[in-house]
C-alpha positions as YAML, in Angstrom:
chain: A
units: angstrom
residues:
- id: 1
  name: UNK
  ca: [-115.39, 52.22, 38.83]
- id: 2
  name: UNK
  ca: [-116.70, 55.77, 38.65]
- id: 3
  name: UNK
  ca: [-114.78, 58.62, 36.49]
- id: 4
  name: UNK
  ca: [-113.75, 61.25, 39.16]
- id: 5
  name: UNK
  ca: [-115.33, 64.88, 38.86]
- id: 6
  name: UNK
  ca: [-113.01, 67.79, 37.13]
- id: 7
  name: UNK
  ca: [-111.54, 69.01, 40.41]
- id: 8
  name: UNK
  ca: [-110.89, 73.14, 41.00]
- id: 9
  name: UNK
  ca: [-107.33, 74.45, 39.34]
- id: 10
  name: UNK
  ca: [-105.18, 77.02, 39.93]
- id: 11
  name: UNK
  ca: [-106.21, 78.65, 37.08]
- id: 12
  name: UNK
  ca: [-109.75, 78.24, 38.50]
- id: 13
  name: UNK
  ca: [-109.02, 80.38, 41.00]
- id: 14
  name: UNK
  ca: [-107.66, 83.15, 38.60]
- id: 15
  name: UNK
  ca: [-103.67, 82.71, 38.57]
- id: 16
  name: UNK
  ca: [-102.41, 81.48, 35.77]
- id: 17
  name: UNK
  ca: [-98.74, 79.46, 35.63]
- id: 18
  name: UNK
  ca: [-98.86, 79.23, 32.02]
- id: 19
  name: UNK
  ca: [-99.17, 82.99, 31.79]
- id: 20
  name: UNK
  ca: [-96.05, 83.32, 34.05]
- id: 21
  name: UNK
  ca: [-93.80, 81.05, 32.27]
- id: 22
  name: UNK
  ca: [-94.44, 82.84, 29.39]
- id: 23
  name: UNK
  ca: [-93.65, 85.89, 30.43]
- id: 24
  name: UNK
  ca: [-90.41, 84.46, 32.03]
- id: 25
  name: UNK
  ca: [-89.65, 83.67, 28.23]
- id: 26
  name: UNK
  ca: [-90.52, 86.77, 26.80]
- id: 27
  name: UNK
  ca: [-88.08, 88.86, 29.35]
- id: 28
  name: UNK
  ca: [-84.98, 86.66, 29.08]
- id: 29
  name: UNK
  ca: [-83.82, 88.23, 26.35]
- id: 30
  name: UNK
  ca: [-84.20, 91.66, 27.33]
- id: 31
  name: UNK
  ca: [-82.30, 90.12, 31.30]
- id: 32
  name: UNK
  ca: [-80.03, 88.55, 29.20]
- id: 33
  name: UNK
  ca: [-79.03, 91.80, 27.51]
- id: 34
  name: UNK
  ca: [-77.86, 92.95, 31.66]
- id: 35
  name: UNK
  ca: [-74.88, 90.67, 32.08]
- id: 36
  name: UNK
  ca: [-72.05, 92.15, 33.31]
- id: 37
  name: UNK
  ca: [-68.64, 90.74, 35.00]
- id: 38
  name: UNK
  ca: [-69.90, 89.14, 37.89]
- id: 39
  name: UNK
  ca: [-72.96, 87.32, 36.99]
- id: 40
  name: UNK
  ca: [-72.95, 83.94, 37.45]
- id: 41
  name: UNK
  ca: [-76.39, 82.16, 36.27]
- id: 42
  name: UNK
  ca: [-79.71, 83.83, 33.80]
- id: 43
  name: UNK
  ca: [-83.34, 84.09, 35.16]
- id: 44
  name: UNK
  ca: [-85.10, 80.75, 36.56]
- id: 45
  name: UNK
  ca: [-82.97, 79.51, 39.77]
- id: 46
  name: UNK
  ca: [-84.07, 79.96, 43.27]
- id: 47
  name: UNK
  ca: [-81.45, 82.05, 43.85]
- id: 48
  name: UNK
  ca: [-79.39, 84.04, 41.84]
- id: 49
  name: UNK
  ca: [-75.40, 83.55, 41.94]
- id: 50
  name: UNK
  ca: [-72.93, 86.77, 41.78]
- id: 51
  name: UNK
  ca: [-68.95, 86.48, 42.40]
- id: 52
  name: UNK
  ca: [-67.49, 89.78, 44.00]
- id: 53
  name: UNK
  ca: [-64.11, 88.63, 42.71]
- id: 54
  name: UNK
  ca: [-64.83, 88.23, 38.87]
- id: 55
  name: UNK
  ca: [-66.40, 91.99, 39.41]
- id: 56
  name: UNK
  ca: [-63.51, 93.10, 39.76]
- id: 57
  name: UNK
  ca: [-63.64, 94.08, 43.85]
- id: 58
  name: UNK
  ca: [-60.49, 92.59, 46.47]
- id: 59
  name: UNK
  ca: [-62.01, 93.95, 49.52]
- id: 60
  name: UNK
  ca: [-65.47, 94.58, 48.65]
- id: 61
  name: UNK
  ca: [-68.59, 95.91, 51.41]
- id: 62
  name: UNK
  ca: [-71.45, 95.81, 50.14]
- id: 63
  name: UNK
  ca: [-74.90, 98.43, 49.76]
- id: 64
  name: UNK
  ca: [-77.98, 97.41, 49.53]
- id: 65
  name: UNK
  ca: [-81.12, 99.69, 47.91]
- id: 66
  name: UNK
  ca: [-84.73, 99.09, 48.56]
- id: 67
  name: UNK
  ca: [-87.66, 101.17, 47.00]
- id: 68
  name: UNK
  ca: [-90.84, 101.84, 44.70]
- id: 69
  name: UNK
  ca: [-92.08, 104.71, 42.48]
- id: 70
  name: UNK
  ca: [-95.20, 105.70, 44.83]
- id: 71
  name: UNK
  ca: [-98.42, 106.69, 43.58]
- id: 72
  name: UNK
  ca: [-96.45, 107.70, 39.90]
- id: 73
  name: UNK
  ca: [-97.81, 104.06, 39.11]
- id: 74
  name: UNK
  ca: [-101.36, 105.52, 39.14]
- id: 75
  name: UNK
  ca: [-101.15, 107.81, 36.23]
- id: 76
  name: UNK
  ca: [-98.70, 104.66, 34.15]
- id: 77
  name: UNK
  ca: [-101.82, 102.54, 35.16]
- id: 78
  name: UNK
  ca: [-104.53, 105.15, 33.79]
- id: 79
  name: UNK
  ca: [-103.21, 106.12, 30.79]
- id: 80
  name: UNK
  ca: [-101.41, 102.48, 29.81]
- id: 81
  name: UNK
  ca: [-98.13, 104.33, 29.46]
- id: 82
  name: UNK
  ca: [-95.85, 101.54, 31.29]
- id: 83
  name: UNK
  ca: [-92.74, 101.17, 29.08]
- id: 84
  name: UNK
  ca: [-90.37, 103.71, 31.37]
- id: 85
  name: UNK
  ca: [-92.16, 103.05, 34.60]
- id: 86
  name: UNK
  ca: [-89.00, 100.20, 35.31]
- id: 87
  name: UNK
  ca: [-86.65, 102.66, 34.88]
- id: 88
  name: UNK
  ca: [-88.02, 105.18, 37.67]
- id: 89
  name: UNK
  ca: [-87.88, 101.83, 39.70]
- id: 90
  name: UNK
  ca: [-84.65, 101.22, 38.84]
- id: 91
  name: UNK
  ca: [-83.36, 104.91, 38.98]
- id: 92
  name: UNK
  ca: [-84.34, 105.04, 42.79]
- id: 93
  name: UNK
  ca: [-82.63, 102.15, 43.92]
- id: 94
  name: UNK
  ca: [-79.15, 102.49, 41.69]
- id: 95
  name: UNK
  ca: [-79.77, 106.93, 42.11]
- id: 96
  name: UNK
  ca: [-79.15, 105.85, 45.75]
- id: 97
  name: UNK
  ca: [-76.48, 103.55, 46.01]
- id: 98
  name: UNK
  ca: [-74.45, 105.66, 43.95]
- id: 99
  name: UNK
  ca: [-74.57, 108.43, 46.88]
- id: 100
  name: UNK
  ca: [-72.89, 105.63, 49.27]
- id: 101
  name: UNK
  ca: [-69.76, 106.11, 46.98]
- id: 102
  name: UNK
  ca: [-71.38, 101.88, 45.48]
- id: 103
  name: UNK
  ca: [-70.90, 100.72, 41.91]
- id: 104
  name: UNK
  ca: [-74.41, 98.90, 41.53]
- id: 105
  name: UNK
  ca: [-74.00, 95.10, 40.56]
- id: 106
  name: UNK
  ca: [-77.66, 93.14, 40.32]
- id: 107
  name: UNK
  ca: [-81.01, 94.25, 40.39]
- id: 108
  name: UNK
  ca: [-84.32, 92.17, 41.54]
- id: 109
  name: UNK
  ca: [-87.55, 93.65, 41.13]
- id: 110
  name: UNK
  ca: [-91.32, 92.87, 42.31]
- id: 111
  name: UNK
  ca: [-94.05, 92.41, 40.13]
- id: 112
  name: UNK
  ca: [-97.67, 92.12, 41.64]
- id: 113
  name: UNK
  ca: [-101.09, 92.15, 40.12]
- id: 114
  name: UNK
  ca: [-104.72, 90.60, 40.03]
- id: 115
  name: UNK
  ca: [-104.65, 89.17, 36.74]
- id: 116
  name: UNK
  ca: [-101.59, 88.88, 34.61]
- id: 117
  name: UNK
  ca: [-101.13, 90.77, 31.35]
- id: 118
  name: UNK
  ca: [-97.96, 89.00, 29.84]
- id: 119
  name: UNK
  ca: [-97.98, 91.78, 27.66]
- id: 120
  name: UNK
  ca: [-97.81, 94.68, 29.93]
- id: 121
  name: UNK
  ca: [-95.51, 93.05, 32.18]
- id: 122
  name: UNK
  ca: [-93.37, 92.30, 29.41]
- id: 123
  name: UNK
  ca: [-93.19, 96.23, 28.36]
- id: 124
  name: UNK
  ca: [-92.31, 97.14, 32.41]
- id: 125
  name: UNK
  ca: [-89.55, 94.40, 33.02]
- id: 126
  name: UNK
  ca: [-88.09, 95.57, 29.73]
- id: 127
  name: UNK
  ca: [-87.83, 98.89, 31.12]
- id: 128
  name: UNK
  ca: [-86.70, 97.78, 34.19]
- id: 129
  name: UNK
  ca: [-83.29, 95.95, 32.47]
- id: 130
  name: UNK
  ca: [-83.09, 98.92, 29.91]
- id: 131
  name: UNK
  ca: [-82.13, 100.67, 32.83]
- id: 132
  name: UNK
  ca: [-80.26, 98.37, 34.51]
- id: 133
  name: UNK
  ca: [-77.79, 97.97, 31.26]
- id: 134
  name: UNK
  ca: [-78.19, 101.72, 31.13]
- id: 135
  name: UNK
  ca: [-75.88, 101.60, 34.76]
- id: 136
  name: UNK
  ca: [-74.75, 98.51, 34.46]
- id: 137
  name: UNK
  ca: [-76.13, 96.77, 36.89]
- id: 138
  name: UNK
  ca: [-77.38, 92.92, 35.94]
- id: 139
  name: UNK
  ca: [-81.35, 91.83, 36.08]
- id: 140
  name: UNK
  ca: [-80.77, 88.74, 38.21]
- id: 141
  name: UNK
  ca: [-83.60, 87.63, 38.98]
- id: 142
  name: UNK
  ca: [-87.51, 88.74, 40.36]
- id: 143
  name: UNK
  ca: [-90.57, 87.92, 41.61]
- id: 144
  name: UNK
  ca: [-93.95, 87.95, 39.50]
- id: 145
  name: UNK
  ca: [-96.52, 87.72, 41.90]
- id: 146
  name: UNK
  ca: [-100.47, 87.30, 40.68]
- id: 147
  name: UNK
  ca: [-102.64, 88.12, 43.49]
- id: 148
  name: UNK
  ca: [-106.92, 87.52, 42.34]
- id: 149
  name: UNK
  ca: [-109.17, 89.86, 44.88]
- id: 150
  name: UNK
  ca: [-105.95, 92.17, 46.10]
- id: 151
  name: UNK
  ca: [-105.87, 94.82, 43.30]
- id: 152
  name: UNK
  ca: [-108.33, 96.04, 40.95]
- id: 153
  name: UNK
  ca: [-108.62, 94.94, 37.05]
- id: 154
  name: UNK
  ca: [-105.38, 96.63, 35.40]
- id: 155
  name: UNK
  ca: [-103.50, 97.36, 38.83]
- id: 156
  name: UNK
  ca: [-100.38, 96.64, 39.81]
- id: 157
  name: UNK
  ca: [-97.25, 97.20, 42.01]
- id: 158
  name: UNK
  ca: [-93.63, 97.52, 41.53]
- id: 159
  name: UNK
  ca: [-90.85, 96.94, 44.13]
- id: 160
  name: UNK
  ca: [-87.08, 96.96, 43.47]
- id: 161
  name: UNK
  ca: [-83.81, 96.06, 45.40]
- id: 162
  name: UNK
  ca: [-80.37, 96.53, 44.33]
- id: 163
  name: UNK
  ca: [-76.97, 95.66, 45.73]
- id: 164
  name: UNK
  ca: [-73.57, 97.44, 44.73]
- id: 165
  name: UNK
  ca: [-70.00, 96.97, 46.16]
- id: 166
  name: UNK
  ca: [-66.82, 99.61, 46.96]
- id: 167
  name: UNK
  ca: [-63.66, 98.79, 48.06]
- id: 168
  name: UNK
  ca: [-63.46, 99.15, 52.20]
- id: 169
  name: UNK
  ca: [-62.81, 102.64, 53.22]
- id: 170
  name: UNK
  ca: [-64.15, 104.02, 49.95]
- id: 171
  name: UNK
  ca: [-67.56, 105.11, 51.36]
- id: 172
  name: UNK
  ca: [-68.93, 108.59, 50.89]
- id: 173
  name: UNK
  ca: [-69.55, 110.64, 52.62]
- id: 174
  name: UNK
  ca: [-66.08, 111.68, 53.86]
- id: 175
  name: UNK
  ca: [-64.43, 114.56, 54.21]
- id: 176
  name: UNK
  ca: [-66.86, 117.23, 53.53]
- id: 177
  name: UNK
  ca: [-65.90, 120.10, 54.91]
- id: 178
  name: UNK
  ca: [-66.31, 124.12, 55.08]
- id: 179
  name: UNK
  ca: [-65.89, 125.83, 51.79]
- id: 180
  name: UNK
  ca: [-66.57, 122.68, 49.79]
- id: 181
  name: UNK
  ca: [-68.66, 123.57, 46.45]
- id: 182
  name: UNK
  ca: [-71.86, 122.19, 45.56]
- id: 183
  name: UNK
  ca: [-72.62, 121.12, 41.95]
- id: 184
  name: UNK
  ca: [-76.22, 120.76, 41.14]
- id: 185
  name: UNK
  ca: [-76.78, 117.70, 38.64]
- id: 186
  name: UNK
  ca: [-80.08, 119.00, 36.42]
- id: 187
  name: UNK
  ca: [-83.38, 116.51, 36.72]
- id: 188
  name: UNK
  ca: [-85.68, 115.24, 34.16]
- id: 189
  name: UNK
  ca: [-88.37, 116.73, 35.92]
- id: 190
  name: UNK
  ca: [-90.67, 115.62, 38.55]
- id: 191
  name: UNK
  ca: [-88.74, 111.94, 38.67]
- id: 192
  name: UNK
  ca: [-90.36, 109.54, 41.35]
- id: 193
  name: UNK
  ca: [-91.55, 111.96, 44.56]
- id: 194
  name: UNK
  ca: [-94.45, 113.95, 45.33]
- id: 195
  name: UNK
  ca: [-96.45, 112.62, 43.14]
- id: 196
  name: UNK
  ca: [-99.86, 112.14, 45.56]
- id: 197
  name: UNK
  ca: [-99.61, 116.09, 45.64]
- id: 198
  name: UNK
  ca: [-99.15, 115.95, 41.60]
- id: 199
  name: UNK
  ca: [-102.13, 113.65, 41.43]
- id: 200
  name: UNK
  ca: [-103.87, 116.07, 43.47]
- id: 201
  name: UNK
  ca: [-102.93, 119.15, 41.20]
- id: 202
  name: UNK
  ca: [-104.30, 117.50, 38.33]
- id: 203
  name: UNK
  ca: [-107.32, 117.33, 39.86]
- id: 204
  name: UNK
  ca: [-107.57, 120.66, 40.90]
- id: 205
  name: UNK
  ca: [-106.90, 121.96, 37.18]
- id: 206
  name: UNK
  ca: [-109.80, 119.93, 35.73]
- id: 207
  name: UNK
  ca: [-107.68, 118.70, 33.41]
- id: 208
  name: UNK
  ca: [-107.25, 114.69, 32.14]
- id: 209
  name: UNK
  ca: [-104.10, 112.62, 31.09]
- id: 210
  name: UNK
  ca: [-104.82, 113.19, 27.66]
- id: 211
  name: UNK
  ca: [-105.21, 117.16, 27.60]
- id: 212
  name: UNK
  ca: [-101.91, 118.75, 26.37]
- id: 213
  name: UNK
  ca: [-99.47, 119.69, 28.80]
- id: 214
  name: UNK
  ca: [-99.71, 123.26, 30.21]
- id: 215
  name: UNK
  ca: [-95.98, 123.07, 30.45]
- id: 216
  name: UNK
  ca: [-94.20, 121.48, 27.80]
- id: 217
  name: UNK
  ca: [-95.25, 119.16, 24.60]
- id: 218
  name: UNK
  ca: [-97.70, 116.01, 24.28]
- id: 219
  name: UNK
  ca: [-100.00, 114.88, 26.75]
- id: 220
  name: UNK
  ca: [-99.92, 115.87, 30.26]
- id: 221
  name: UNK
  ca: [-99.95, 112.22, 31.42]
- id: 222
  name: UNK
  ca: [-97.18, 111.29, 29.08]
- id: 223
  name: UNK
  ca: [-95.00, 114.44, 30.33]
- id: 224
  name: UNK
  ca: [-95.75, 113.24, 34.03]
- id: 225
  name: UNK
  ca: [-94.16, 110.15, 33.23]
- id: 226
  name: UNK
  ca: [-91.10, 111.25, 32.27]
- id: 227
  name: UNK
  ca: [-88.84, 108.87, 33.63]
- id: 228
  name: UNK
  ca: [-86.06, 109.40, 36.65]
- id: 229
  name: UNK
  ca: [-82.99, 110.48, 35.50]
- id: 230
  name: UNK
  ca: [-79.63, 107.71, 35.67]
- id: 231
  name: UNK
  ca: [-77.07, 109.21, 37.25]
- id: 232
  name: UNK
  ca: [-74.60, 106.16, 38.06]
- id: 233
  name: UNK
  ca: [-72.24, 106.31, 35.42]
- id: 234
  name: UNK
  ca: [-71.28, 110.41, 35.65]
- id: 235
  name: UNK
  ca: [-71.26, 110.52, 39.23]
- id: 236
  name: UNK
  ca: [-69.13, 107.27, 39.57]
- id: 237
  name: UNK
  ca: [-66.84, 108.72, 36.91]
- id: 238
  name: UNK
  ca: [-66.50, 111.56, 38.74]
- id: 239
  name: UNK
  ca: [-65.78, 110.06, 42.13]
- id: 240
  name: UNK
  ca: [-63.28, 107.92, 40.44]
- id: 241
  name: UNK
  ca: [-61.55, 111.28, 39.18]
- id: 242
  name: UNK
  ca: [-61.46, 112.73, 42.74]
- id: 243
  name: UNK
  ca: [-62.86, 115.65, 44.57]
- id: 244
  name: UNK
  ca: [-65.74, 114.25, 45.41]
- id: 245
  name: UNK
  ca: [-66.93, 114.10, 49.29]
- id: 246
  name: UNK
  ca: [-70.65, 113.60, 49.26]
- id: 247
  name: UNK
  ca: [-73.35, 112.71, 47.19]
- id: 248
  name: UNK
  ca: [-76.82, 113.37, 47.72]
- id: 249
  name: UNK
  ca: [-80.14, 112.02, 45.51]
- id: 250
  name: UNK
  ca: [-83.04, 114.57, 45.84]
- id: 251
  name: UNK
  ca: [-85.85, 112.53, 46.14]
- id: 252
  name: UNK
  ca: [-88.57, 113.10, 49.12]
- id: 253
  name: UNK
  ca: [-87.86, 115.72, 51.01]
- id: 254
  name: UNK
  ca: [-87.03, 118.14, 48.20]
- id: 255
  name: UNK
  ca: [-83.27, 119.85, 48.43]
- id: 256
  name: UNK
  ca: [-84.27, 121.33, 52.21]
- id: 257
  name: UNK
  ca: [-84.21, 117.63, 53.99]
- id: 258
  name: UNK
  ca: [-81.52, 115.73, 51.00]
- id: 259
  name: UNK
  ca: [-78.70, 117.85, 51.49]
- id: 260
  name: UNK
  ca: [-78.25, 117.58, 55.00]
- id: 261
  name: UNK
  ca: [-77.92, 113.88, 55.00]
- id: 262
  name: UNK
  ca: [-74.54, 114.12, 53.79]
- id: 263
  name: UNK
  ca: [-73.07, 116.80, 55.92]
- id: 264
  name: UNK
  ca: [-71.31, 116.09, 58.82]
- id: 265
  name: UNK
  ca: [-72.07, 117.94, 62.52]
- id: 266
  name: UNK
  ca: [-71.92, 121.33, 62.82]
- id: 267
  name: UNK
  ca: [-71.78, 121.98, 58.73]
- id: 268
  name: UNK
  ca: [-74.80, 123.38, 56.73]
- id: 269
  name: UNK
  ca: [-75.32, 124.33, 53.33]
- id: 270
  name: UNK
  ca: [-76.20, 128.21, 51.64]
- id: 271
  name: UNK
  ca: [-78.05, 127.26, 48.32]
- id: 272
  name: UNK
  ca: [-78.48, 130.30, 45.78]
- id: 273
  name: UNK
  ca: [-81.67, 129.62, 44.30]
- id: 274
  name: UNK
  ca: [-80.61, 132.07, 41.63]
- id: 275
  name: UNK
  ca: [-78.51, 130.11, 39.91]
- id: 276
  name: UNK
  ca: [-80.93, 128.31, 37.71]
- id: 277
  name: UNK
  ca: [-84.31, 128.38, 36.34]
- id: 278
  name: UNK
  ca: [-86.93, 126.27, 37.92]
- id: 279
  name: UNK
  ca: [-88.47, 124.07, 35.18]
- id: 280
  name: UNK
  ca: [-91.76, 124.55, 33.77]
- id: 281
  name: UNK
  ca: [-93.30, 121.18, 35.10]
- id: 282
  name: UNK
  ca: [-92.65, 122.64, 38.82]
- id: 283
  name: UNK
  ca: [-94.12, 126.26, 38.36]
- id: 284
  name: UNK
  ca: [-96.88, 125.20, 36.72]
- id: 285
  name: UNK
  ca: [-97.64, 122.85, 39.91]
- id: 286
  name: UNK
  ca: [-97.15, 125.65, 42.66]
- id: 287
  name: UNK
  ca: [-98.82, 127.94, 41.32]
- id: 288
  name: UNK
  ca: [-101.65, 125.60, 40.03]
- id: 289
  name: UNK
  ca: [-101.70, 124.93, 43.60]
- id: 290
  name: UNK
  ca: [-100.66, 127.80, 45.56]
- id: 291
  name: UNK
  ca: [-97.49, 126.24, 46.90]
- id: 292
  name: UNK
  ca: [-95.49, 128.42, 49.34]
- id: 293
  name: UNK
  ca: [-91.71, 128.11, 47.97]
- id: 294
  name: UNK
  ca: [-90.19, 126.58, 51.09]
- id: 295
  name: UNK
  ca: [-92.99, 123.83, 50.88]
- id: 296
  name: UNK
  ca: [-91.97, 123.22, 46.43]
- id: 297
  name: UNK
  ca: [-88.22, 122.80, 48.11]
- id: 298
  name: UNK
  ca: [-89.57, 120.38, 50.64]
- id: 299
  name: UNK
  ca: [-91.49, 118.31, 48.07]
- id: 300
  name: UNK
  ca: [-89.75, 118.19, 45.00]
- id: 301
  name: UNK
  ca: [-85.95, 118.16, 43.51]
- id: 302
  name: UNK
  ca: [-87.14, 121.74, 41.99]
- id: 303
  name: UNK
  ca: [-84.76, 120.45, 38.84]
- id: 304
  name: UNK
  ca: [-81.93, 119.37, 40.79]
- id: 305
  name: UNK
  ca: [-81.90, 115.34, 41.02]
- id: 306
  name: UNK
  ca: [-78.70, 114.87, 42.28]
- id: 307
  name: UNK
  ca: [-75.88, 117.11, 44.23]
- id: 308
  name: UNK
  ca: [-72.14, 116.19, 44.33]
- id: 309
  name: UNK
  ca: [-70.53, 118.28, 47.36]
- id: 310
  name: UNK
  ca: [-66.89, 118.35, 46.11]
- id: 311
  name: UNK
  ca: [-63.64, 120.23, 47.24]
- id: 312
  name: UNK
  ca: [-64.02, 123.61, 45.83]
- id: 313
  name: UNK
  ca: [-60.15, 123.40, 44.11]
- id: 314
  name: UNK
  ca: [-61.45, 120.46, 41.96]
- id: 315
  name: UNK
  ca: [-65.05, 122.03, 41.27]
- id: 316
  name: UNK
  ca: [-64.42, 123.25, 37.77]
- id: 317
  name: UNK
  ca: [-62.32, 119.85, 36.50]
- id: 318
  name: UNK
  ca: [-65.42, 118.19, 37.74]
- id: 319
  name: UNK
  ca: [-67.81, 120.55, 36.29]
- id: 320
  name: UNK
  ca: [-66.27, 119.85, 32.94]
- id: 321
  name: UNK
  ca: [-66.24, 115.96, 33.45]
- id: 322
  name: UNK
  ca: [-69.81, 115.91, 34.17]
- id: 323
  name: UNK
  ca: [-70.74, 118.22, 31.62]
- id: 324
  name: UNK
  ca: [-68.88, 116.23, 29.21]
- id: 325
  name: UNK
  ca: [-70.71, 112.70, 30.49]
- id: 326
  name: UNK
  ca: [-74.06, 114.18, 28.97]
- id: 327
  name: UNK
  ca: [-75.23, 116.12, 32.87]
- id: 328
  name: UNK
  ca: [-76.32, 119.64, 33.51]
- id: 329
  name: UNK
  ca: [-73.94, 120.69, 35.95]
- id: 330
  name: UNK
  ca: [-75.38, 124.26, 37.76]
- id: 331
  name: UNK
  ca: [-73.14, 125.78, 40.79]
- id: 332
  name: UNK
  ca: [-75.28, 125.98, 43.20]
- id: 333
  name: UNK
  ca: [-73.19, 127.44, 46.48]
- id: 334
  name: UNK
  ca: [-70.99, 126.02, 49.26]
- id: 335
  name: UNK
  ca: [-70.80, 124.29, 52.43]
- id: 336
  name: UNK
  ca: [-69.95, 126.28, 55.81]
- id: 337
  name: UNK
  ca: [-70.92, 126.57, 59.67]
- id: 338
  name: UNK
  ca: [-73.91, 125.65, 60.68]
- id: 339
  name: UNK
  ca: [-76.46, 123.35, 60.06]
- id: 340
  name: UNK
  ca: [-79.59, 122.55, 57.62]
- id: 341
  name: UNK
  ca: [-79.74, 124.22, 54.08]
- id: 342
  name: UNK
  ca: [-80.18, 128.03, 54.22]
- id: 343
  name: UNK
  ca: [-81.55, 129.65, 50.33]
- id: 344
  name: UNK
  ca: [-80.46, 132.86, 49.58]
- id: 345
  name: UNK
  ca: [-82.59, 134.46, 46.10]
- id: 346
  name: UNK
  ca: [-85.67, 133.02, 44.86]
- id: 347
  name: UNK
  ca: [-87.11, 130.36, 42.72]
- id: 348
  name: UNK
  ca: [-90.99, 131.80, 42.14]
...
């Protein structure tokens, strides 16, 4: 009898199981730390279980949230600054469901890369349920994919999805309407859009990740990375309280294209873009860059992440709500006849 040859593994080919499971083990813990009423099983099914009823909900619809932090991954990849990257992915999944008048429930994210850094992935998926206890929303479950000969050495990609639940005939918008005030909920900077024209900025100024910041403290890659401001909890406490018809998440598309997603026919919006400053982070950028004004409100939330359109007789008891839930609350105008956002003043 002959003794067979040592035949080709898995790990052979440059994916490594053990290196998964023990990542699995590593992020259980911080998953674990998620739970919330509703969650039936941990990490490790096929599937992961969640009962509608024991959340609290008697005749739930749900909302479902798909999305990514775009090329913002580049500059967590260059500079090995990865820790709040998860919570920009979770921030513009839960950001959005929040605007269809949804409490967000469980969270599933996507993990891909060439070669598998336990460690790395370990700091992302950390900041990934950070996040989702920060909203409470659970870390059910994920996929950690490692893919040899589809991304370079230190890439990788992030993906999340997130469901949420209301009660049936709950969902915003509804009832906007003329003369209905529009709060402006303050950003944490550039968040999770634009960031291919950032990218290119930085290039342009000849500066690297590690020079200091032209427009606030530490490194410029580090103040890039700021992470995507959470705005579940105030703006569900506020819908809660009443007054509020719409919701909108500034994300791509800048306050001009946003805004107009929650008004109805025939209804536009007058923005006065006197009423606050624009951060540092965003002059710096257009004029760095020579950015027309209308094309900075096309791009980027300017400092305005999120914008409740509420009835203007409940607009100061909501401005004090949110101001006491830890939010920057700015008027920023009203709705009326018409259609699109119309600025009146200027930001530059």
């Amino acid at each position: 009898m002959t003794t067979p040859k040592n035949g080709l593994t898995y790990a052979d080919a440059g994916v490594d199981i053990d290196a998964g499971n023990a990542l699995v083990d590593r992020i259980k813990p911080a998953a674990g730390r998620t739970g919330r009423p509703g969650t039936m099983a941990g990490l490790g099914g096929f599937g992961a279980l969640f009962d509608l009823k024991a959340a609290g909900f008697s005749d739930p619809i749900l909302v479902a949230a798909t999305d990514g932090v775009g090329t913002k991954l580049r500059i967590a990849i260059d500079t090995g600054v990865v820790d709040t990257i998860g919570v920009d992915l979770v921030a513009m999944c839960v950001n959005d469901l929040v605007c269809q008048g949804a409490e967000p429930l469980f969270f599933l994210d996507y993990f891909a890369t060439g070669k598998l850094d336990v460690d790395q992935a370990a700091r992302i998926i950390t900041g990934i349920a950070a996040a989702c206890a920060a909203t409470g929303c659970a870390l059910v479950g994920g996929e950690t994919a490692e893919m040899p000969g589809m991304y370079r050495h230190g890439d990788f990609d992030l993906a999340g999805f997130a469901v949420g639940a209301m009660e049936r005939g709950a969902d915003l918008p509804a009832g906007v309407t003329a003369g209905d005030a529009l709060l402006g909920l303050a950003s944490d900077g550039v968040h999770s859009n634009g960031y291919s024209f950032v990218r290119k900025v930085v290039e342009i100024s000849g500066l690297g990740w590690d020079a200091p910041a032209p427009f606030g403290e530490g490194a410029l890659g580090r103040a890039l990375l700021v992470p995507t401001r959470l705005y579940v909890k105030p703006a569900l406490a506020a819908v809660r309280a009443g007054g509020v018809h719409g919701l909108a998440h500034i994300t791509g598309g800048g306050l001009t294209e946003n805004l107009p997603r929650v008004l109805p026919a025939g209804l536009g919006a007058e923005i006065d873009l006197g009423a606050w400053a624009l951060p540092p982070v965003f002059r710096w950028l257009a004029e760095t860059a020579g950015l027309a004004e209308a094309e900075l409100l096309r791009t980027f939330n300017c400092g305005i992440g999120m914008i409740a359109v509420v009835a203007r007789d409940r607009a100061d008891a909501l401005t004090a709500l949110l101001s006491g839930l830890g939010e920057t609350v700015v008027r920023l105008g009203h709705v009326g006849p018409g259609q699109g956002v119309s600025f009146r003043g200027a930001l530059l």
